[in-house]
C-alpha angles and dihedrals in degrees: 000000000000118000119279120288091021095113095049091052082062110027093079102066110217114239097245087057098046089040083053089050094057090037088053088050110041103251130149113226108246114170118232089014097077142032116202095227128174118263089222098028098179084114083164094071111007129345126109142189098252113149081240090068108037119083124173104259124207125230097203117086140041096270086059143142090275092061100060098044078068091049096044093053083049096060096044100060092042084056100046091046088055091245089116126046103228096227082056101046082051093055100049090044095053096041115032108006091164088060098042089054099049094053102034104036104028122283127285125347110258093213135030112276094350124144097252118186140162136155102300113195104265084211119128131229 
């Protein structure tokens, strides 16, 4: 784990940063209809807000950014318990997030952009 306050430092992106992710993209910068998040989001113990791992994230869906914020808490404590290796929760959650969250935090949302949840395995892969 990083020291105390790191995540924090990172976890607010700076507007020349986000302004550079929808840039990257191709995005144009509407507001209420994107949140600049972090690709590998586990700030408390890795991630970062290089351009290479910031994309402008949608709200709407049900894929949406709400969705990931519950995946991303759920890596993160499966990562912090010992129950994830970190190099593996950065993996699942930079190639196939979908799948990472069905199996790690409960199957499909029920709702777009809900928080979902559900018991997930623990188990790691």
């Amino acid at each position: 784990m990083r020291a105390s306050g790191y995540s924090s430092s990172v976890r607010d992106v700076p507007e020349p940063e986000k302004e550079a992710a929808y840039a990257e993209y191709g995005i144009p910068h509407v507001t209420y209809q994107h949140e600049v998040d972090h690709l590998v989001s586990l700030l408390e113990v890795r991630g970062s807000n290089a351009i290479t791992n910031l994309w402008p994230e949608p709200y709407a869906g049900r894929w949406g950014a709400r969705t990931t914020d519950v995946l991303e808490n759920r890596l993160r404590d499966f990562v912090c318990s010992g129950r994830l290796r970190l190099a593996f929760g950065q993996h699942i959650e930079a190639t196939d997030w979908v799948a990472a969250y069905k199996r790690y935090a409960g199957g499909t949302p029920t709702a777009p952009s809900g928080s979902g949840g559900g018991s997930g395995s623990g188990v790691e892969a």
